[in-house]
N, C-alpha and C positions, 0 to 999 in steps of 0.2 A: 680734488678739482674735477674728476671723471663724475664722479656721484655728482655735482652742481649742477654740471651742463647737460648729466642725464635729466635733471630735473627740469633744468628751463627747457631741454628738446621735446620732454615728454607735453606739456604744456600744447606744442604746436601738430605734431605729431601724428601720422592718421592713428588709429587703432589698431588696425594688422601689424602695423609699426611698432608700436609701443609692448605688443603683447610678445614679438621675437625680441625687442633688447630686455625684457621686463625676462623674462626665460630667461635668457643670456647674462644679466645679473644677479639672478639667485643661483645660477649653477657656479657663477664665479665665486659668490659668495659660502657656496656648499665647500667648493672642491678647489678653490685658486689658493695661492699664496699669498696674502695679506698682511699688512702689519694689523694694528690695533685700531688706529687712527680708518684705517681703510675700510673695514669689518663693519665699524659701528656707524659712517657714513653708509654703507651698502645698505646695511638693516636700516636705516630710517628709509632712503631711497622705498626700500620695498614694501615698507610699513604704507609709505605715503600712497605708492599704487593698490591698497588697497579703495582708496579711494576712487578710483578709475570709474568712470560712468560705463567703463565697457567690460561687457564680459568675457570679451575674447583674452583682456589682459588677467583676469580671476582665476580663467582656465589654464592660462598659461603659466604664471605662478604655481598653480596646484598642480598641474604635472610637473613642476621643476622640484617642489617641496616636500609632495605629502608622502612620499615613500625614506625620507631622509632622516635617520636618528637626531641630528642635529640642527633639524631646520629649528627656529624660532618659536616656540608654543604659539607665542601673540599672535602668530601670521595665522597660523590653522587656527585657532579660534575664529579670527578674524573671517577666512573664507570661510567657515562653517558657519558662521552667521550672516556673508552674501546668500547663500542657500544655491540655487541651481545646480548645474553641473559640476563647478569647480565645490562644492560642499561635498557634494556623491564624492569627488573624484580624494578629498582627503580622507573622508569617514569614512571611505571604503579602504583607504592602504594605511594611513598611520598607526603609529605603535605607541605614540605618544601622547592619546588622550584616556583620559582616567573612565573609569567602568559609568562613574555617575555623569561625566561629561558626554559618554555615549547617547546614556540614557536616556538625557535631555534634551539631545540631537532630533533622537527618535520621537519623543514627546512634541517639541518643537519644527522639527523640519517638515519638508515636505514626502510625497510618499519618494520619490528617487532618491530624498537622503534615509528612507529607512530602509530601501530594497539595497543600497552600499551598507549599511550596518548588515545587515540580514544576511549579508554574505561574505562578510568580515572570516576569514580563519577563525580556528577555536574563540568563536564568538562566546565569550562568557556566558555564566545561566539566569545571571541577575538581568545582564541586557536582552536576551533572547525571553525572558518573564515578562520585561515592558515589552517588548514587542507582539508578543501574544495577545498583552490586554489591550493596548492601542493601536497596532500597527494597520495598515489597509490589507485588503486582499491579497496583492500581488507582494508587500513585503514579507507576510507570514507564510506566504506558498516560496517565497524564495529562502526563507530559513528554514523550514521543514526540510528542501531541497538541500540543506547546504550538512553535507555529511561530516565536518568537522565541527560544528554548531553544537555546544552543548545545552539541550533543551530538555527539558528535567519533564517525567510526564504529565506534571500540571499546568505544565505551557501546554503542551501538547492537545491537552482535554480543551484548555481555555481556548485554543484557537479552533477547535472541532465546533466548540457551542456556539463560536462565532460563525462561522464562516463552513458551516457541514453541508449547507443546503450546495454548497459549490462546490462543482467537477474538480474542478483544476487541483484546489487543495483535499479533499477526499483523494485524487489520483496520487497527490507527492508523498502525503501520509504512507498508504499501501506502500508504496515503493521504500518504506524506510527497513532496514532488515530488521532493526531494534524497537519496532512498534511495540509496545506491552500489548499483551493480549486483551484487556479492558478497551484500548482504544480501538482494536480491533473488532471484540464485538458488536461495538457501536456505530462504526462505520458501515459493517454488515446489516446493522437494522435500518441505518440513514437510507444507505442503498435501498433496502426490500420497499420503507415509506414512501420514496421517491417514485419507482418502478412501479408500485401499485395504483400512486398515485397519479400517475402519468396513463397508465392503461386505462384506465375506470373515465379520466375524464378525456380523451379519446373516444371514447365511445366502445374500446373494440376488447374488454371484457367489463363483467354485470362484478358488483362491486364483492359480492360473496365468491365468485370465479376466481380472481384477481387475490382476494385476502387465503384462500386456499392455496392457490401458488405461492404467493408468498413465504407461507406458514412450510410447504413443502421445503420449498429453497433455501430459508433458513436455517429447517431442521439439517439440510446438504451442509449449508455453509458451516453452521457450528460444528460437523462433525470434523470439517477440515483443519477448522480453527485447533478446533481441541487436539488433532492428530498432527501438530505442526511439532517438528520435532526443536526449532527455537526456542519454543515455550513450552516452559514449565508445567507439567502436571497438573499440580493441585491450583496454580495460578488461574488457569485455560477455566477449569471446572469452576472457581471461584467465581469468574467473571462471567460466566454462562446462566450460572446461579444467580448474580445480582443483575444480570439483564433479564430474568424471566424464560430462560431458555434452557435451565436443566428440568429436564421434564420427563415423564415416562417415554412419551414418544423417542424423546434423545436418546434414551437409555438403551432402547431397543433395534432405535438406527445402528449403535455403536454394538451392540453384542454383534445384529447383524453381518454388520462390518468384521468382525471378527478382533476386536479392538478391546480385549479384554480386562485390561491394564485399565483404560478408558473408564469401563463397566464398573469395576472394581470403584474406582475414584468419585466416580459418579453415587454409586449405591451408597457408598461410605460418608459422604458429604450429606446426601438425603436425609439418612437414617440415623446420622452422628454416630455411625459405628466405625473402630478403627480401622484402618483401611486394612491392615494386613490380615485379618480376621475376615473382612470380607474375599479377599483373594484366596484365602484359604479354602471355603464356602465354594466357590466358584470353579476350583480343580477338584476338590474333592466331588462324590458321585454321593452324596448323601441330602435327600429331600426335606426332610424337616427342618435345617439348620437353614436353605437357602429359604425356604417359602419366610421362615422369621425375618429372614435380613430384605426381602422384598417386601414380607407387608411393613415393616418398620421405615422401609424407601417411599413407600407411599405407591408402590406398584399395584394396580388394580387387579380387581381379581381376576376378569378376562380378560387382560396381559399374563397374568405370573404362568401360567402353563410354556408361555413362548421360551422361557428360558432354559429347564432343565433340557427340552429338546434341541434346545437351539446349542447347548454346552456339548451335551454329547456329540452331539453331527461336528461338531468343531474340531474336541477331539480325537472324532473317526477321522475327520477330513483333511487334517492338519491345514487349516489354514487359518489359524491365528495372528497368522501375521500381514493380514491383507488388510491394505490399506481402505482410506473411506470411496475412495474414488477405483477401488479393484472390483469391476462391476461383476464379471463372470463368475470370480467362487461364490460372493453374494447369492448370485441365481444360484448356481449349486444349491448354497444350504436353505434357501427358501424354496426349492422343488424338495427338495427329500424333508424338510419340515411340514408343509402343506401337504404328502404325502402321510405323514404318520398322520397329522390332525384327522385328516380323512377318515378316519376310521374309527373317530371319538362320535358319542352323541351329540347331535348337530344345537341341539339348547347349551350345549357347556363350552359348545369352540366355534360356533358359527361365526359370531362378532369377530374372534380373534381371525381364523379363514380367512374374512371379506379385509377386515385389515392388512393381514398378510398378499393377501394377493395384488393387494393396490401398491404395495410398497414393489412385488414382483413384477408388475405392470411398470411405474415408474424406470426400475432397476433396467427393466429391459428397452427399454427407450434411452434411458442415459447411454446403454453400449452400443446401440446400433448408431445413435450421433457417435462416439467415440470413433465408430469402426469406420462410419460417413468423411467423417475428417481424415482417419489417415489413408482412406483410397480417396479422396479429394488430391492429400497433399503429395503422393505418390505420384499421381496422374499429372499436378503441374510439376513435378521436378522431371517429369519423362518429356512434357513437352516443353518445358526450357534444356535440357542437356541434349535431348535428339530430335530435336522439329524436323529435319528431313529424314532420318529413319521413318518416323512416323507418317510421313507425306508418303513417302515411296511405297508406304504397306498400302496405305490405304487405297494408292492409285493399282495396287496389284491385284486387288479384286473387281473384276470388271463390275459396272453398275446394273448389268440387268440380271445380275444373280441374286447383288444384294436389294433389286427390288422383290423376287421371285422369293426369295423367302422371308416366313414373316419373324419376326422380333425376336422371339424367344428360342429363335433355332440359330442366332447369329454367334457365333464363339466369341464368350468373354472369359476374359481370361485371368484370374484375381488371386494374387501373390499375399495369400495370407500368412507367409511364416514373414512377408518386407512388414506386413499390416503389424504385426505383432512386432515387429522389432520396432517401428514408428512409436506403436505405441507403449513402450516402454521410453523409450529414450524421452 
């Protein structure tokens, strides 16, 4: 008798109306005490408000419903094919519809019903696969986003070919800890295309300027890539190889770096020699075995000189374990390399010299930004923690002294063992 009269009230009803008892009887009908007779009037009752011209009653249904084991299938379907809000608001909590019913949501709906799939918990890998190949923009940056999302790396790739040219997804991708390295190096190149791209027609580098930075920045980038300790070895170098990026130049960043492991994997892939053979080559102090596994690598002949000097000074230096971005023993062993060359005939090591020294030019510009940044970021944490400390020094040197002297006699005073702890941490 309650079910009747909800129906003829609802008939007259305003719509704010209808959408609190429309609430009010699916939660009775959830969690009340009912006989049998009661149940199956309430489930028509709410069947029939699917029919509501208003959406405020759809919404209000699907938040009484869609997080419920026992709500009625027919009704979530049913809102999921009003679509809106009350669609988003089931197909983003229910447990109750099946992997292929997701699917065709996704196919189907609009993009708010596929950014609620897209952020579904352990979103399946079959649903998060359509969503790769159909989904809009803002749905596949919100499943890339979504860390319980199982997305298998060929959604991964398929949403990069779509949608690479865009910040936003390029940014959520980075941010995943379980990127494959493949995906990585491609986003790295999307990047350099972009940024080149973007300079050149600016106007404010000539288009050969611009593809040299590049080519530099990548060769940085791959070394990082490859020296991430997430990823796999031989994975890193595989994918560096099918993007066009295992090169001699790489090879010789990476000894550089003191990355020997690196080298090893790198030479071995070149040259299809086993790897452990090549590492062996590489500790040991003997010339003929390494000059074969280099020219076998395809290392040029004014490169292959770089390396037995570059092994020894490594082993003097001990710093084999410096990372790609450990700028100072770099210079290290590129001053004491450039220093033996020095001394060879200038037709046999010239090319390599003027090579080497652009890499020590570079080198030394990357650290003085490094060193830039952490007496930047020293200097704002002193004048957020002591703003009047600092006020009161500065009012303690009268002003016609520090106009009386010039610049370069004024005391600075630069805490390089904080600079050095900045820049480790």
């Amino acid at each position: 008798m309650i079910v009747r009269r909800f129906l003829s009230w609802a008939r007259i009803a305003p719509a704010c109306a209808r959408a609190d008892a429309t609430s009010a009887l699916a939660r009775a009908y959830l969690f009340a005490n009912m006989d049998e007779a009661e149940r199956y009037e309430a489930e028509i009752a709410l069947t029939v408000m699917l029919d509501d011209p208003s959406p405020l009653v759809h919404r209000a249904l699907a938040e009484a419903i869609a997080s419920a084991a026992e709500a009625p299938r027919h009704l979530l379907t049913g809102l999921v094919a009003q679509g809106g809000e009350a669609a988003a608001l089931v197909l983003g909590r229910t447990r109750l519809l099946s992997e292929a019913e997701l699917v065709d949501a996704a196919a189907l709906g609009a993009e708010k019903a596929q950014i609620a799939i897209a952020r579904r918990d352990a979103l399946p890998a079959t649903v998060a696969a359509a969503l790769a190949e159909i989904g809009s923009l803002a749905a596949c940056t919100a499943l890339v986003r979504n860390p319980s999302a199982i997305v298998a790396e060929a959604a991964l790739l398929r949403m990069l070919e779509r949608f690479g040219t865009e910040a936003s997804l390029r940014e959520a991708l980075l941010a995943r800890p379980d990127l494959p390295a493949r995906l990585r190096e491609r986003l790295m190149a999307m990047v350099s295309d972009v940024l080149k791209s973007f300079v050149v027609e600016r106007g404010w580098l000539s288009a050969e300027r611009a593809e040299r930075l590049a080519r530099d920045a990548e060769h940085r980038g791959a070394l990082t890539l490859a020296c991430d300790e997430r990823l796999d070895l031989g994975d890193a170098v595989a994918c560096l190889k099918e993007g066009g990026r295992l090169t001699p130049a790489f090879v010789v960043h990476a000894l550089l770096a003191g990355q020997l492991d690196l080298v090893a994997a790198s030479l071995a892939d070149l040259g299809d020699t086993p790897p452990a053979k090549v590492a062996a080559f590489l500790r040991e102090d003997r010339q003929a075995p390494l000059r074969a596994v280099l020219k076998r690598a395809g290392i040029p002949d004014w490169l292959a000189p770089v390396f037995p000097i570059a092994l020894a000074e490594l082993r003097s230096a001990a710093i084999t374990g410096a990372g790609a971005t450990a700028s100072t023993p770099l210079r290290v062993a590129l001053r004491r390399i450039l220093a033996q060359l020095a001394g060879r005939a200038e037709r046999e090591t010239g090319r390599l010299i003027a090579y080497l020294r652009t890499l020590e030019a570079e080198t030394a510009r990357g650290e003085a930004r490094a060193l830039a940044e952490a007496m930047i970021a020293l200097d704002e944490e002193a004048l957020a923690t002591e703003p009047h400390d600092l006020a009161l020094a500065a009012n303690a040197v009268p002003k016609h002294e520090l106009e009386l002297q010039p610049l370069d006699t004024l005391p600075v005073a630069v805490d390089l063992d904080a600079i050095a702890v900045a820049r480790a941490a």
